[in-house]
N, C-alpha and C positions, 0 to 999 in steps of 0.2 A: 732490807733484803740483801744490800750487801757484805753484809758480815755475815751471812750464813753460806755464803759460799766457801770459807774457811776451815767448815768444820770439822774436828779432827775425825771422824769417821765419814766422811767425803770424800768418794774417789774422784776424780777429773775436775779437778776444779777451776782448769784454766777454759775448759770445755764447759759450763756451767756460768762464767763469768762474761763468754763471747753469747749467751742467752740472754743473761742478764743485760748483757748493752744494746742487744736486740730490743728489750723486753722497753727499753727507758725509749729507745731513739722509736718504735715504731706499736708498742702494744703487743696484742697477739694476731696482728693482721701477719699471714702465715709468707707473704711476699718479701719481706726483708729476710726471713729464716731463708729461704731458701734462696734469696742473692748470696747471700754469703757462705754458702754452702756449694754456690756455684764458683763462685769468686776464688773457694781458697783450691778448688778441683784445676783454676788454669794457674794460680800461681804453682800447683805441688807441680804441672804441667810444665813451666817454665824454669823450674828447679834441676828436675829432672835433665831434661837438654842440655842442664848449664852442667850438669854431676856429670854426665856420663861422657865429657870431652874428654876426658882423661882416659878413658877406659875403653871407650869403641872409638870406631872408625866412623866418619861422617855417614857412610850409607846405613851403618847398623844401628848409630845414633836417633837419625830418624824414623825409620822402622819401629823399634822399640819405644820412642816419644809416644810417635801416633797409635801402637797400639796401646800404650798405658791411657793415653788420652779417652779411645772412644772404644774401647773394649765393653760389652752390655756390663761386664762384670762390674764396672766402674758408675753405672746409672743408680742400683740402689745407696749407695752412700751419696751421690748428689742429692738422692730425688727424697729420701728417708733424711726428714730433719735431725732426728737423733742419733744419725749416723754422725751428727759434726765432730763427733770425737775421734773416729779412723781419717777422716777429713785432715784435720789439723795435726794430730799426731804424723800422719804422713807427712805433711808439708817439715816439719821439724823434725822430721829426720830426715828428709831430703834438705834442707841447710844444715844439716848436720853431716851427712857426706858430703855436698858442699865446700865444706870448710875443710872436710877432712882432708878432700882431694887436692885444697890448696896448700896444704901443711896447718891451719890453723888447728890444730889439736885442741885445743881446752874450748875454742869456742865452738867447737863441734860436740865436745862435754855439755857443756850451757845448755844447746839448742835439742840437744837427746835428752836434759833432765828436762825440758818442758815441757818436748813431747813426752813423756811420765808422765806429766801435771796434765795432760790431755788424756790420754788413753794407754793404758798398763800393759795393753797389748803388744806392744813394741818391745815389749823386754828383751826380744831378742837380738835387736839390731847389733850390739856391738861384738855380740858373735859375728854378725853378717859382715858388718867391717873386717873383723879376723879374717875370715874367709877371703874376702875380696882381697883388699888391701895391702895387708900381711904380705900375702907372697909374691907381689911385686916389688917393695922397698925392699925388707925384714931390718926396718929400722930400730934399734933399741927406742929408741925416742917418743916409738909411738905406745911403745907396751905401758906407763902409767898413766897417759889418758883412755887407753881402752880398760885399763884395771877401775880407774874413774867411772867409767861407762856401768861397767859390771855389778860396779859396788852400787851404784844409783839403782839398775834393774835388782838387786839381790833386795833392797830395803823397798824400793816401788811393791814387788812380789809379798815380801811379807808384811805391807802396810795394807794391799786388796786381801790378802790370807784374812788380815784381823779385822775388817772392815764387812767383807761378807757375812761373815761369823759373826758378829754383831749387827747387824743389819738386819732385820724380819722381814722375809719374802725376798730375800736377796735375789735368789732362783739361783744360785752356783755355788760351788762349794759342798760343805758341807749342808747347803739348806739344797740343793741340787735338786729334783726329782730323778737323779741318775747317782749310780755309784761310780769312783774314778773306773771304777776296772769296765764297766759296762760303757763309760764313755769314750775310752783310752779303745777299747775294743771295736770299736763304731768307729773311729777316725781313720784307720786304713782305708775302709772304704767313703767316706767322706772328702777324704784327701784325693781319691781316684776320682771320683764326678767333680771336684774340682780342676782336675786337669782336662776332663775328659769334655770338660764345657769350655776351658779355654782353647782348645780346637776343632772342639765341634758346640759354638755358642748358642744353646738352644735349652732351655728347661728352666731358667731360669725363675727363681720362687720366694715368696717372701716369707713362706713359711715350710720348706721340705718336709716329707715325709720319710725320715728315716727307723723304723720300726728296729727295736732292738733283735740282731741273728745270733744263734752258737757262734760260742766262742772261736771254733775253728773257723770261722767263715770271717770273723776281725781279722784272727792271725791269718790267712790267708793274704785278705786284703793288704796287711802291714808287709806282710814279706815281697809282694810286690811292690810295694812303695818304695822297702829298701834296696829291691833291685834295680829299680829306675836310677836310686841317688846310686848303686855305685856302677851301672853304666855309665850317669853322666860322670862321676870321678871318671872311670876311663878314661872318658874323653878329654882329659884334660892337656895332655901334651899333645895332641892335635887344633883343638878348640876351646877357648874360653866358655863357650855356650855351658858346657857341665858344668865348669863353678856356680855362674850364672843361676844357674839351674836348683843347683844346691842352695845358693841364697834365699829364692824362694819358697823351699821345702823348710830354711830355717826361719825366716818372719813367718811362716804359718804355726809352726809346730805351738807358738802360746796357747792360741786356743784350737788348737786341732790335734792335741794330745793327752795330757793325764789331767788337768784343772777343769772339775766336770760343772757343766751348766744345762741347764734347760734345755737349749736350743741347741742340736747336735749339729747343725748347718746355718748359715746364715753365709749369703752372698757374697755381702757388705765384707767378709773379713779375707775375703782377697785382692782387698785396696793397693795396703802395702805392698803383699806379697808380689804383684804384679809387677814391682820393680823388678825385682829379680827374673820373673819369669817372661816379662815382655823383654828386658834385655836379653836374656837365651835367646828368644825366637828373633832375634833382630840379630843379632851373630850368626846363627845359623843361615839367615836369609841374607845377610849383605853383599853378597854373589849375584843374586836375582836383580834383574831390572826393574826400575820403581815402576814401572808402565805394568809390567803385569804382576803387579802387587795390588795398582788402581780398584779393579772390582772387589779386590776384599777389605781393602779399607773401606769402599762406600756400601760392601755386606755389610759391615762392622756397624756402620755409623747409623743405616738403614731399622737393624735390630737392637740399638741404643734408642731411639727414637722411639720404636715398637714398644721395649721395656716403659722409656717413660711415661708413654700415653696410658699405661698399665698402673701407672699411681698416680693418674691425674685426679681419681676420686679414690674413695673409701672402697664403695661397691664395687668398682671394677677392679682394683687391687687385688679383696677376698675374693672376690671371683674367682678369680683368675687361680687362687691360690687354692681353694676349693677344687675345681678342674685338675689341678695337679697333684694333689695331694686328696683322695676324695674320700680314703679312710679316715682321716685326719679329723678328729672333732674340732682343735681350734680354730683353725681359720672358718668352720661352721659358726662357731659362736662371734666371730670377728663381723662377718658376714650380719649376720640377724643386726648387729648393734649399728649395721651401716643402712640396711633395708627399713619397710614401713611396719608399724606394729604386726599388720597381718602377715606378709610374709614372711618376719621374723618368726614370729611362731612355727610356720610350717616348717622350718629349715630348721629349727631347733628340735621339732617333734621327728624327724629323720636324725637330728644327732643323738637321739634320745632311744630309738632302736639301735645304732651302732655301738652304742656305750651307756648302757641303760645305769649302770654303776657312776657315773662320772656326773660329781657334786655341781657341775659347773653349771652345765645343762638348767635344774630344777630353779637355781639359781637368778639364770638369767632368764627364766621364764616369769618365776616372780616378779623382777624388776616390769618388764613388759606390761605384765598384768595392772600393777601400780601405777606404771604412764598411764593404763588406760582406765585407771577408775574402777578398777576391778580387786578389792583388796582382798574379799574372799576368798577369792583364786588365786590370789599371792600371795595369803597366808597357806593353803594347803601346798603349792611350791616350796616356800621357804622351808617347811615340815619336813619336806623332801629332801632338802639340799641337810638340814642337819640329820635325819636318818642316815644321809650317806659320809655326816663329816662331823658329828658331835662339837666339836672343841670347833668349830669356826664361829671366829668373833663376829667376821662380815653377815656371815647367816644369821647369827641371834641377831644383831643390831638390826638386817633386813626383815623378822620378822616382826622384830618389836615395831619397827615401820607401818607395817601390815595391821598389827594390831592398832596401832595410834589411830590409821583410818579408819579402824571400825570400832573406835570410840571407848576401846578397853586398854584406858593412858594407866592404870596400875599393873595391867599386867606387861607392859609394853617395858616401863620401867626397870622391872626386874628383868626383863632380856636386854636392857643397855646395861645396867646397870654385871649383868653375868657377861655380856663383850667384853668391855672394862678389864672384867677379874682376868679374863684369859689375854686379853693383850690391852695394854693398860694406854695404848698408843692409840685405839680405835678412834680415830677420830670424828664420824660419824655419830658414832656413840656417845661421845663427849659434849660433840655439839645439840645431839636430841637433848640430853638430858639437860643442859642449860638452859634451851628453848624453854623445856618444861619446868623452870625455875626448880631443880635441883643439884645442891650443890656436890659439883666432881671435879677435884684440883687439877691441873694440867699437869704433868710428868714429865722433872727436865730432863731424863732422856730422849724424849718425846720429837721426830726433828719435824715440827709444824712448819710451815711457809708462815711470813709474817700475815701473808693475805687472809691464811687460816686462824691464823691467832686475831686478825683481830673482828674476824666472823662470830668470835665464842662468845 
């Protein structure tokens, strides 16, 4: 298992390898994932304190600490195990300014190409350095380790470019369910409820409902964004706060502008960004007395708390997420897979008036049906799901399933055996047909888990 962590189409693989020593020292008991996901939240915590001596003043030092620390915006990457990858990647780039702020240059190089090996998301940071740094020294000295910097995010950037694109189901990119232009459109306002929750923290979702608007209503959103960044420039010869300011509008813009994914929001990816922007608000505020600062750190810490009770289960996670998002069929289908057969059904027969077109639905009804011993009924689902989606390998394989149970193994074959044809990686598919002693070779593109390999 540990040589598959290497593989040349593997993004984060330093975030894969801290799984994997999870994986050895503790199983999948879900208690060690999440120590260490708590673990690396006070070290980037401790990092931070030590980065920002250089740059604030004690009172705005800790201001800024404690809001990065227990901001809600910072509960889903604790509380979301597969958030370890914005986790770590922060933590190394916070040693990576770190070092910067002491002169160590190159090992601040080092410690930003790891965070790469952790999460691609950070590609921005040695802009953020420019920004910051720069116009304090303007030392020649520092321009070939920022060019270093640059050169790592440029090749990081087109290593995810060829990795998505070769990757099936990637969900970004060009396998996206979005166009760049339709997601580059949507991030104006995306970028706005991100601000607009870090001062007024509330709405908080694990899955937003952001519905694609006309175009003019992006561009609107965007030109406000840009007027934010050059008020805070304004304020530069008065206040630090606008650069500050700026820093966080640039560790956002990776995935909150043209690289289109799936997911037009996600929480989790104002981890980093919040260096920047809890230092603004700790400059702005280091005038104010820490005493009546008191009730809004322990608002703060109150509705962190609240957050994480919210992912203490499955069901109450989608719930929750359902409630905010209630056009939203996913987290409907998140939901059913977390409830009891019967209530899944109901909640899926509601997501199935909403979006009577959406393959997902008939889908996971099948499956439901299939827990429950019902395979006639999840073969007429399954029917459904390829009515709406022909060329899906998962649906033929789910119906050939369907079939197996009700004892028609020749025609069940021929729907693995047509998975197969259309993605030749179906795993599932690979595995029925073995069961059924027929021979289907394994495809070394194919990236199996050893576990899977040696299930066949």
């Amino acid at each position: 298992m540990a040589g598959e962590l290497w593989r040349p189409l593997d993004i984060r693989p330093l975030t894969y390898l801290t799984f994997w020593i999870n994986h050895q020292l503790g199983g999948e008991n879900p208690a060690g994932y999440h120590a260490v996901n708590l673990v690396l939240h006070l070290i980037a915590i401790l990092l931070l304190w030590d980065a920002l001596g250089r740059f604030l003043s004690p009172s705005a030092k800790l201001i800024a600490t404690a809001i990065f620390a227990v901001h809600p915006f910072q509960a889903e990457p604790v509380n979301y195990i597969f958030a370890r990858s914005t986790l770590l990647a922060t933590v190394l780039c916070l040693a990576s300014f770190g070092n910067w702020s002491r002169g160590r240059h190159w090992w601040a190089v080092a410690c930003f190409g790891a965070a790469l090996l952790a999460k691609e998301e950070c590609v921005a940071f040695p802009v953020f350095l420019l920004l910051l740094a720069l116009p304090l020294s303007r030392k020649s000295k520092e321009l070939p380790p920022i060019a270093a910097m640059c050169a790592l995010s440029f090749a990081a950037g087109l290593r995810v470019l060829f990795a998505v694109e070769n990757t099936a189901g990637s969900g970004a990119g060009g396998q996206a369910a979005v166009t760049w232009q339709a997601y580059f459109s949507m991030q104006g306002e995306v970028i706005l409820r991100y601000l607009r929750m870090l001062l007024l923290p509330w709405g908080f979702t694990v899955d937003a409902d952001f519905p694609i608007r006309a175009l003019w209503l992006g561009l609107l959103a965007w030109i406000t964004v840009l007027g934010l960044a050059v008020l805070a420039w304004r304020t530069l010869d008065r206040s630090r706060a606008g650069i500050w300011f700026l820093g966080g509008l640039v560790l956002l813009l990776p995935s909150s502008s043209l690289f289109p994914a799936n997911d037009l929001a996600a929480d989790y990816r104002m981890y980093l960004p919040m260096l920047g922007f809890a230092a603004c608000i700790g400059v702005l505020l280091e005038r104010v007395r820490l005493v009546y600062l008191a009730p809004v750190f322990l608002l703060l810490i109150f509705l962190s708390f609240v957050r994480t009770a919210t992912w203490k289960t499955e069901e109450s996670l989608w719930t929750d997420a359902v409630e905010k998002a209630p056009a939203k069929v996913r987290p409907r289908i998140q939901l059913a897979r977390a409830v009891e057969p019967a209530r899944a059904l109901e909640i899926l027969e509601q997501a199935k008036q909403m979006a009577p077109e959406d393959p997902r639905i008939p889908s996971e009804e099948g499956r439901i049906y299939l827990t429950l011993g019902r395979p006639a009924r999840a073969l007429v689902e399954f029917g459904r799901t390829l009515a709406l989606e022909p060329r899906s390998a998962e649906a033929l394989n789910n119906r050939g399933a369907a079939l197996l149970a009700l004892n028609q193994k020749d025609v069940a074959i021929q729907d693995f055996k047509r998975a197969l044809e259309i993605d030749p990686c179906q795993f599932n598919a690979l595995s029925n047909l073995r069961r059924l002693g027929v021979s289907a070779p394994v495809p070394g593109q194919c990236k199996f888990t050893a576990g899977q390999l040696a299930g066949l």
